[in-house]
C-alpha positions in Angstrom: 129.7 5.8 -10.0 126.0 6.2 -9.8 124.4 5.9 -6.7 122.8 2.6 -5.7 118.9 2.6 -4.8 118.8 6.3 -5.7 114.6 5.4 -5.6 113.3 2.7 -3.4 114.3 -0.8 -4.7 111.6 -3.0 -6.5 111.6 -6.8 -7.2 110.5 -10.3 -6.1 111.7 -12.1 -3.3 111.1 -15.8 -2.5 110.4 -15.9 1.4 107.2 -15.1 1.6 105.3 -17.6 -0.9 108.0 -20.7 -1.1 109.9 -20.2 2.0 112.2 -23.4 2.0 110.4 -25.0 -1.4 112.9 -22.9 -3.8 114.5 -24.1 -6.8 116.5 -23.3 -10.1 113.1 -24.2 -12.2 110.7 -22.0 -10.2 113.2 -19.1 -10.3 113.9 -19.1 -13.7 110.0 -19.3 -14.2 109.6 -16.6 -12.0 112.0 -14.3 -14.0 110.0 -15.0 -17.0 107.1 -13.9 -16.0 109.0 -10.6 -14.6 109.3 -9.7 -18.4 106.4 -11.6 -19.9 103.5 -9.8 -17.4 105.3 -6.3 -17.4 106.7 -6.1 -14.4 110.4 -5.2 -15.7 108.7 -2.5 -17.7 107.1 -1.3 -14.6 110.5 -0.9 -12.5 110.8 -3.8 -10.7 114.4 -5.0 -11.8 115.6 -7.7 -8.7 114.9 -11.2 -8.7 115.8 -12.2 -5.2 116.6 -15.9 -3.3 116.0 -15.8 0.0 117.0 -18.3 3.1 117.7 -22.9 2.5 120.1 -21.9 -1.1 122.9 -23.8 0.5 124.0 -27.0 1.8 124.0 -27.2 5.5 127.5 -27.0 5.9 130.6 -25.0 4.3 132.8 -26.3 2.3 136.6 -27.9 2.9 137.5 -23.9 2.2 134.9 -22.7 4.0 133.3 -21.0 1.1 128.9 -21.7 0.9 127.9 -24.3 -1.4 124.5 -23.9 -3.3 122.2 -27.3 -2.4 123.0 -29.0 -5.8 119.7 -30.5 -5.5 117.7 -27.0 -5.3 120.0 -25.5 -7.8 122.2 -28.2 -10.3 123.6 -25.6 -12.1 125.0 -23.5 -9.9 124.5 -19.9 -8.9 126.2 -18.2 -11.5 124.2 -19.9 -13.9 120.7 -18.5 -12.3 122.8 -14.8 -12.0 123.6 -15.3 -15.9 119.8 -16.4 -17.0 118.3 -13.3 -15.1 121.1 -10.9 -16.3 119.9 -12.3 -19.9 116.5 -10.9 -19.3 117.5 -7.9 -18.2 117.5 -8.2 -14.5 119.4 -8.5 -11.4 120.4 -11.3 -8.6 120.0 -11.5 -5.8 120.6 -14.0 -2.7 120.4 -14.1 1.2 122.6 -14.4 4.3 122.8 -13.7 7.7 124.7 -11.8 10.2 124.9 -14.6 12.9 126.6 -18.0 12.6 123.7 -19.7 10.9 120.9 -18.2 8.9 117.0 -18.0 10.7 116.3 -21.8 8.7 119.3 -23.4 10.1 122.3 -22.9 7.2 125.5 -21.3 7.3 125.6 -17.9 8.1 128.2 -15.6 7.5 129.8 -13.8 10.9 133.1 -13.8 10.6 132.8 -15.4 7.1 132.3 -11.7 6.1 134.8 -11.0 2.5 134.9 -14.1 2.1 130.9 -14.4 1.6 130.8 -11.2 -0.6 133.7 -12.4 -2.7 132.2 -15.6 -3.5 129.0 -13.8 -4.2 130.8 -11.4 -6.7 131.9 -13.8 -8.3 128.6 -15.3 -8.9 127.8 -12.3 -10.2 125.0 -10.9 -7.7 123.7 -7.6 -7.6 121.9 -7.8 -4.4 122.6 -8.8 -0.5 119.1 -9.6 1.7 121.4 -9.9 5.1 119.6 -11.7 8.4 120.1 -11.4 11.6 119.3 -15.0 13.3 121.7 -16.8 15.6 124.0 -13.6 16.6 126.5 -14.3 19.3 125.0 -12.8 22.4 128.2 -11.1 23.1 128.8 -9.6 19.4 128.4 -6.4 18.4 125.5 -5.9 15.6 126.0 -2.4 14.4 129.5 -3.4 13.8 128.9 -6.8 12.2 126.9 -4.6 9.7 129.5 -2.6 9.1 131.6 -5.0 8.3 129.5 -6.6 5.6 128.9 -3.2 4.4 132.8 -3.0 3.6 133.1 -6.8 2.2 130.3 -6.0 -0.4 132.1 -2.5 -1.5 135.2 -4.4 -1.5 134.2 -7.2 -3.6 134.5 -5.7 -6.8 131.2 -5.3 -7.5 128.2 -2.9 -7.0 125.9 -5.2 -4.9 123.2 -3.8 -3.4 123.4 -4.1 0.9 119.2 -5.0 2.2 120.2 -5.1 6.1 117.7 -6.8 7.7 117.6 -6.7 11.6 113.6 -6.2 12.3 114.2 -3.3 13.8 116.4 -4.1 16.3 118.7 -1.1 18.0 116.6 1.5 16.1 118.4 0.9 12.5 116.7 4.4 11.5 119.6 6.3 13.0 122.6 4.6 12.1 122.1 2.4 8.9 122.8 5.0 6.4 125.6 5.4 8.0 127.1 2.2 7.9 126.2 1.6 4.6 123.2 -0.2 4.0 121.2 0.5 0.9 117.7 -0.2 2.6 117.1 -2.3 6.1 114.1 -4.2 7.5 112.1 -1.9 10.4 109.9 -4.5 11.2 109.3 -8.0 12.3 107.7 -10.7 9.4 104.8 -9.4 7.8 102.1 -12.8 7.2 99.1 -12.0 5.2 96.4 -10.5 6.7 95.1 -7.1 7.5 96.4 -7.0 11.5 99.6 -7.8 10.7 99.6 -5.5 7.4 98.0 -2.5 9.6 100.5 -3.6 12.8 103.8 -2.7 10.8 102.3 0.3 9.0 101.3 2.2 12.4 105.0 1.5 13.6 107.1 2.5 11.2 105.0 6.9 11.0 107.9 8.5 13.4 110.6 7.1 11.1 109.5 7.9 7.8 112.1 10.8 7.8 115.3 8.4 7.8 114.0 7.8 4.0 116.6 9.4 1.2 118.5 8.9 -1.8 120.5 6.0 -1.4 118.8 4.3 1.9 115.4 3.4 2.6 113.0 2.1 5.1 112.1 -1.5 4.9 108.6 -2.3 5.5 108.8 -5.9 4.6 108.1 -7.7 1.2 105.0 -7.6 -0.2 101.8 -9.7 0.2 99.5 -8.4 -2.4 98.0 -11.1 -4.4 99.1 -14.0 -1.9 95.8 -15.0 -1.5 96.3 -17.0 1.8 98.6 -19.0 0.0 102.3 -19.6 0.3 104.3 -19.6 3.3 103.4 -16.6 5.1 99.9 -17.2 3.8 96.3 -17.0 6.4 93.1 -18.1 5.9 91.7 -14.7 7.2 93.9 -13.2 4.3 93.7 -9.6 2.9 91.0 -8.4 0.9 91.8 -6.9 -2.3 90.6 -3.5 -0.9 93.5 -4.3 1.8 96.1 -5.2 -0.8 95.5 -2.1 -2.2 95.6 -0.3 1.0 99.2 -2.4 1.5 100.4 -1.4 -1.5 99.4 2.2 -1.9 101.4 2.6 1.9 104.3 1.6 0.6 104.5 3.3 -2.4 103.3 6.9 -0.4 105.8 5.8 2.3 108.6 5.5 -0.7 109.0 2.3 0.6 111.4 -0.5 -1.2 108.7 -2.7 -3.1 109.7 -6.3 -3.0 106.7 -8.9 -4.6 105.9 -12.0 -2.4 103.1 -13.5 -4.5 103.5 -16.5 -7.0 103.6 -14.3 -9.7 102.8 -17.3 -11.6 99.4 -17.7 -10.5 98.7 -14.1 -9.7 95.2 -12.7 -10.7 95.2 -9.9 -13.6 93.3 -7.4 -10.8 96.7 -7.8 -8.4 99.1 -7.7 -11.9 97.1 -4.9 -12.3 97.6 -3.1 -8.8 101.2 -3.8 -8.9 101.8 -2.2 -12.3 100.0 1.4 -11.0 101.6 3.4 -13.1 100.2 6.5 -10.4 101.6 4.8 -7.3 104.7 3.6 -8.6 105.9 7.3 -9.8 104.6 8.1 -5.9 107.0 5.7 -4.9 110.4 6.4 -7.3 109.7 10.3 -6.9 113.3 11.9 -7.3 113.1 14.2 -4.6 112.9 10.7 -2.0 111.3 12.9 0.6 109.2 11.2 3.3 105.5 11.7 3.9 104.7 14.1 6.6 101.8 13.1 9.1 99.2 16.3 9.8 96.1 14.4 10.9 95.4 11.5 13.1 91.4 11.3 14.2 88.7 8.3 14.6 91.4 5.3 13.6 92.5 7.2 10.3 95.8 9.2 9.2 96.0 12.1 7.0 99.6 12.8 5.5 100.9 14.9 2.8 103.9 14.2 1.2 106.5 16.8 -1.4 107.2 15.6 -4.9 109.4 16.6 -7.6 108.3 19.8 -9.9 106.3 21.4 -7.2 103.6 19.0 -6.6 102.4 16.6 -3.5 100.2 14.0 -2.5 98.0 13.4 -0.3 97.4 10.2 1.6 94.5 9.0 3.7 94.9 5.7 5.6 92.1 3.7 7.6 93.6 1.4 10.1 90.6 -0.1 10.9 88.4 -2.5 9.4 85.0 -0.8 8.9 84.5 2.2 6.8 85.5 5.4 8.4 84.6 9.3 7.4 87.9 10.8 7.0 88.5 15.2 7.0 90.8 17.7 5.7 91.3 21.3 5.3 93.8 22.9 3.0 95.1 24.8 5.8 96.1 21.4 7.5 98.1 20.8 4.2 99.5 24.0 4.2 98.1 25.4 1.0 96.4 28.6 1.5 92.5 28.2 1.1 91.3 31.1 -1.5 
């Protein structure tokens, strides 16, 4: 069986433009312009819901019930129409007793969850972790989600999301986990941008095959809108900046932006052809950090067929002069 996420992951995800507004229409739309605007072509392959799919309460067997007003059709319809084009499902759930808006979660609702979800046909698991029990165990809550989506039949893809919590770098390849959140919500703006990419540089070396670092979805081409959206959003120079990390950090790449309404310079950016083959290199080896100095950091990172990259990152917001010797690199200089 071929291994899943043997690159980073790329798709959309909901959260971070529509929030609570999601429906069947807009995600159907949204899957379209996946494959209209090139993005499928690209590599990005999973169309993901995120958090307020269901009714507020369970069923008379205790199975989730999609809000029939949000989606008529059900969920295996949606999981059929973006299957049609090509691409894969996804949905969202959460480790404690009720998801971070308020729904049903799924602790101790575990196979039963990833059966029903099999059965949907979805491909992907974004898994919270709102309203834990204060005396439950989290590690092992993960692990047993873990074994309900290899048990359910079907290859779904496990995107463990505890922020960070209990240092997830050193134990969620082991429990399974395909690729889990390292950091609190990103919202659209440089600070928090430049905030979660200074904290994740001592665990860039828990990336590999098969499990990767997190670093939240996506803002580029937000534009202050949306429902992590600022007024003091990103510049495009910032997306860029955003966008360029994750792909040198071989992070999963996960769209937030309305891809309906995004601008042909940020279609553009997320389509680099350069920096996506940074991010899917083969070889899944992190960046290694060989110069920090005057708010920037130097890294260079191995890639498949003997070559590597070199990345230079200004944290700050004003221009900065940025040096580095071959030596530094480890390449001899004559």
């Amino acid at each position: 069986m071929a291994i899943l996420a043997q690159t980073p992951p790329m798709g959309f995800n909901t959260w971070n433009t529509f929030g609570p507004n999601i429906n069947e229409q807009m995600l159907l739309e949204i899957t379209d312009m996946i494959v209209e605007q090139g993005y499928r072509d690209a590599g990005y392959e999973y169309v993901v819901i995120d958090d307020c799919w269901s009714l507020r309460e369970r069923d008379e067997d205790g199975n989730l019930v999609p809000d029939p007003e949000k989606f008529p059709h059900g969920m295996k319809y949606v999981a059929d129409y973006v299957h049609s084009k090509g691409l894969k499902f996804g949905m969202y759930s959460c480790a404690g007793t009720r998801t971070c808006a308020g729904y049903p979660g799924s602790f101790d609702h575990e196979f039963q969850d990833a059966r029903l979800f099999a059965s949907w046909g979805v491909d992907f698991l974004k898994y919270d972790y709102c309203y834990f029990p204060s005396n439950g165990d989290g590690k092992q809550r993960y692990l047993v989600m873990a074994q309900a989506l290899r048990a359910s039949g079907r290859d779904i893809l496990f995107s463990a999301c505890n922020w960070g919590s209990h240092e997830p770098w050193n134990w969620m390849r082991s429990i399974g986990a395909h690729m889990y959140r390292s950091t609190g919500d990103i919202w659209d703006n440089f600070p928090s941008t430049a905030a979660i990419m200074t904290s994740q540089m001592g665990n860039f070396n828990a990336n590999a095959a098969g499990c990767f670092n997190d670093m939240d979805m996506l803002t580029v081409g937000m534009g202050g809108q949306g429902n992590v959206g600022d007024s003091n959003c990103n510049t495009y120079g910032e997306y860029e900046m955003q966008f360029a990390y994750w792909c040198f950090c071989a992070a999963p790449l996960m769209m937030g932006a309305d891809l309906r309404k995004v601008g042909e310079e940020y279609r553009t950016l997320l389509q680099h052809k350069d920096l996506i083959r940074l991010n899917q290199d083969p070889e899944c080896r992190p960046p290694y950090k060989v110069r920090k100095d005057a708010g920037y950091h130097v890294f260079v990172r191995h890639l498949a067929d003997g070559e590597f990259a070199i990345g230079v990152f200004n944290f700050h917001q004003d221009p900065r002069t940025a040096e580095i010797t071959f030596a530094e690199l480890g390449v001899p200089a004559d």
